[in-house]
N, C-alpha and C positions, 0 to 999 in steps of 0.2 A: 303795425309791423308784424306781431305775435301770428295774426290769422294771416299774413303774407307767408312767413315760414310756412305756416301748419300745411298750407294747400302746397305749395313746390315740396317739401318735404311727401307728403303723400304720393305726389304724384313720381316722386323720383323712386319711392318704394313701388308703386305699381310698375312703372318700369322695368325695373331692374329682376322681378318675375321672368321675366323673358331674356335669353341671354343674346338676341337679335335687337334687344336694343341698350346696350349697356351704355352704347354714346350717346343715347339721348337721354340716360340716367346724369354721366357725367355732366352735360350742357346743362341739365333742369337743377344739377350740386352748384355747378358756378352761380346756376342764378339764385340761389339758396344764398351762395356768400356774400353776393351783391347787396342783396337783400338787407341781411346783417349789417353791413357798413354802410348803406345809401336810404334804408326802411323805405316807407312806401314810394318813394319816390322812383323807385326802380320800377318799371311795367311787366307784368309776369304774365305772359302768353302763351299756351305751346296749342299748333297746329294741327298736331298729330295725334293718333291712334295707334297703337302700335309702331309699325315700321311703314305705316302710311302719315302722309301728309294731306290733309285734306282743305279744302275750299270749302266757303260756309255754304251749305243750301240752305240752313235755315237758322233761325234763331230762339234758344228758348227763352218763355218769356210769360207772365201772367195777364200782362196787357194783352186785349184782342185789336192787335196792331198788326198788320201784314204790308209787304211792298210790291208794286208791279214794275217789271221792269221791259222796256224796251231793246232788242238789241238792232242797232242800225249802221248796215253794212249795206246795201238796197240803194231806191229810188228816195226819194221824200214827196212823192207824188199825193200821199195822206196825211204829210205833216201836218198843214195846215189844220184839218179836221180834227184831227187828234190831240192838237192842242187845243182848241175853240171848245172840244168834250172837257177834257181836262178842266180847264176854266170853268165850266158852266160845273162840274162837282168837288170846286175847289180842291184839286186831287193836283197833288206834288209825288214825280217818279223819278224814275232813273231809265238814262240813255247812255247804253254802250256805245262808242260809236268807234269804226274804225277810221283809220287816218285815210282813208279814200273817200270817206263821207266827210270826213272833216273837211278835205279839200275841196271837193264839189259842192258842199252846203253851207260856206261857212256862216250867210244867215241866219239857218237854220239851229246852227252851235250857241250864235248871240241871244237868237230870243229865248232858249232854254236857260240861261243864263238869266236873261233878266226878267224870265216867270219865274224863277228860283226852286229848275227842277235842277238833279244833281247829273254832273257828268260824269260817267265813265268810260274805261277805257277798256278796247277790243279789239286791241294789235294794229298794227300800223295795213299789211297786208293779207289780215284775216288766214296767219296760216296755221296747219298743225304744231302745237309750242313742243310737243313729245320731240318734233324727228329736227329741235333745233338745238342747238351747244348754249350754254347758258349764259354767253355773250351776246348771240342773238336773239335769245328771249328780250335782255333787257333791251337789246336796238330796236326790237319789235315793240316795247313796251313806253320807251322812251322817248323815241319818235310824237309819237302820237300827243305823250304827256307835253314836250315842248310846243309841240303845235297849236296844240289849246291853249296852253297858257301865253303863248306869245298873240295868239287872238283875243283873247277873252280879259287877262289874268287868274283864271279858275284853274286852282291847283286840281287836281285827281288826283285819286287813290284808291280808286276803285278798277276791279280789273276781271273779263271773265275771259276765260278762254278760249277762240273761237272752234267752233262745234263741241264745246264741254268737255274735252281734250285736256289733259294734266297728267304728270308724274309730278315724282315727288323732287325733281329740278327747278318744276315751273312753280311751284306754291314757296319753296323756297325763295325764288328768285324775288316773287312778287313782296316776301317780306322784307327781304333786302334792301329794295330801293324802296321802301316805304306803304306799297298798296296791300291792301286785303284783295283775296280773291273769292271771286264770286258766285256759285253756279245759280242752283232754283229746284225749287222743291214741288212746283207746281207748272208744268209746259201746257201751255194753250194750242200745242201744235199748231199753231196756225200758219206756223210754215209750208205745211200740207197741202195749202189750200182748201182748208176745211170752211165748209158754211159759216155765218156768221152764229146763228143757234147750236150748230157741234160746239164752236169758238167756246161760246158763254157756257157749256155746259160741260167742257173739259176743263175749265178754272171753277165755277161756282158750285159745282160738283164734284169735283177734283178727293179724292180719298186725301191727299198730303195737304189740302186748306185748312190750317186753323192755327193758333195762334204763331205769329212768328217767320209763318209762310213767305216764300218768296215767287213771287207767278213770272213767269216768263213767254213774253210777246215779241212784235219784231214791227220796226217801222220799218212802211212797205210790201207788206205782207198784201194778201190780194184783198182779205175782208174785216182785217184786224180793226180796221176805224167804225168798219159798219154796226160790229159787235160788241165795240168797246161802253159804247151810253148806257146798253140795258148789262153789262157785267159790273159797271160799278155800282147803279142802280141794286143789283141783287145783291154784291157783296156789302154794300151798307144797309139794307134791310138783314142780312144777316148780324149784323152789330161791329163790321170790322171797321176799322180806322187805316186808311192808306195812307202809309208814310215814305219818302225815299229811301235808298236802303242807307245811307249817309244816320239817317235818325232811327235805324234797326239795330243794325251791328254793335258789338260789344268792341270797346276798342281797345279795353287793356285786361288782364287779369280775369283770363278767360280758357275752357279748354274745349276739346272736340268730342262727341261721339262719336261710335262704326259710321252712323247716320249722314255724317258731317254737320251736324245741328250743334252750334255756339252755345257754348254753354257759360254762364256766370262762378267762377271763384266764390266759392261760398267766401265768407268774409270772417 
């Protein structure tokens, strides 16, 4: 409980430097007193940098552990392949999926499920969360979570924004009803429609790859499956470990850098 104070205490001094953020001096004092009466038991989080709110793109970390993530909003016209790679380099991801995918694929939802890749969630309508009221974030957010779960039983809590689109409304929101939000530290473009060799060499070569990294793909994409065999290929001769971002993320007692890179409470 001692090193629980130490780090909100710290961080409620760094705050309070700034006089733009005295309310989140105040918020991170409450959870000081919490603290005190509840000791560890209480989760100490803060999302923010300043008077920004940020989504994690990455995580720090000593393990060379990285996640790839899928977002699927698209066809599923490469599902198929991309799981059968996946399989063949025993590699567990994450798939955003929006609730228009869910609708038209809901096969598609079950077997991710029972390969035990993670799901997440990418708005019901894929819209901008910036130009919505914080009601209909969470109807956008909500939607989608009910719909999985009443197919599947797979809770989510995982959430990116669609087109990487956030103020500091929507990262709040997402803490609120439970989700961490999610961007990525590493884009494959492959939305582009870039070659499969660009594909592999804008992730495996990527300046933002190395520990912690979060890569971002897209099922449906025009060459993302063609690319994908000889990307995991190099990323594990590089030495890295692909894990979903479910077994990346820090989930409690944790803060942000400028970067948005998750950072561990010292202890």
């Amino acid at each position: 409980m001692k090193s629980n104070i130490k780090n909100i205490w710290k961080k409620v001094k760094e705050s309070m430097q700034e006089t733009s953020t005295w309310m989140q001096a105040l918020t991170l004092f409450i959870c000081l007193l919490l603290s005190v009466y509840l000791g560890d038991a209480a989760v100490v989080a803060s999302s923010s940098y300043g008077d920004r709110e940020l989504p994690i793109y990455s995580v720090k970390t000593e393990e060379k552990k990285i996640s790839i993530s899928f977002d699927a909003a698209w066809g599923a016209e490469d599902f198929n392949q991309i799981m059968e790679i996946l399989d063949k380099h025993n590699v567990k991801t994450t798939f955003f999926m929006t609730g228009e995918w869910v609708e038209n694929y809901p096969e598609c939802v079950k077997t991710l499920v029972e390969k035990g890749h993670d799901l997440g969630n990418h708005s019901a309508t894929h819209p901008d969360m910036t130009t919505l009221s914080k009601e209909k974030q969470r109807e956008q957010i909500l939607k989608v979570h009910n719909a999985v779960k009443e197919l599947t039983g797979y809770e989510m809590d995982l959430f990116r924004p669609p087109y990487g689109a956030y103020n500091n409304d929507v990262i709040r929101t997402c803490y609120e009803i439970g989700y961490y939000p999610v961007q990525w530290s590493c884009d494959s473009l492959d939305w582009q429609d870039h070659d499969a060799p660009t594909i592999i060499s804008n992730v495996c070569e990527n300046k933002n790859l190395r520990e912690g990294a979060i890569i971002l793909c897209h099922n449906g994409a025009k060459h993302t499956a063609e690319a994908l065999d000889e990307m995991l290929t190099n990323l594990k001769n590089q030495g890295y470990e692909i894990v979903p971002i479910s077994k990346l993320i820090i989930r409690e007692n944790f803060h942000m850098d400028v970067t948005g890179q998750q950072i561990a409470d010292e202890k």
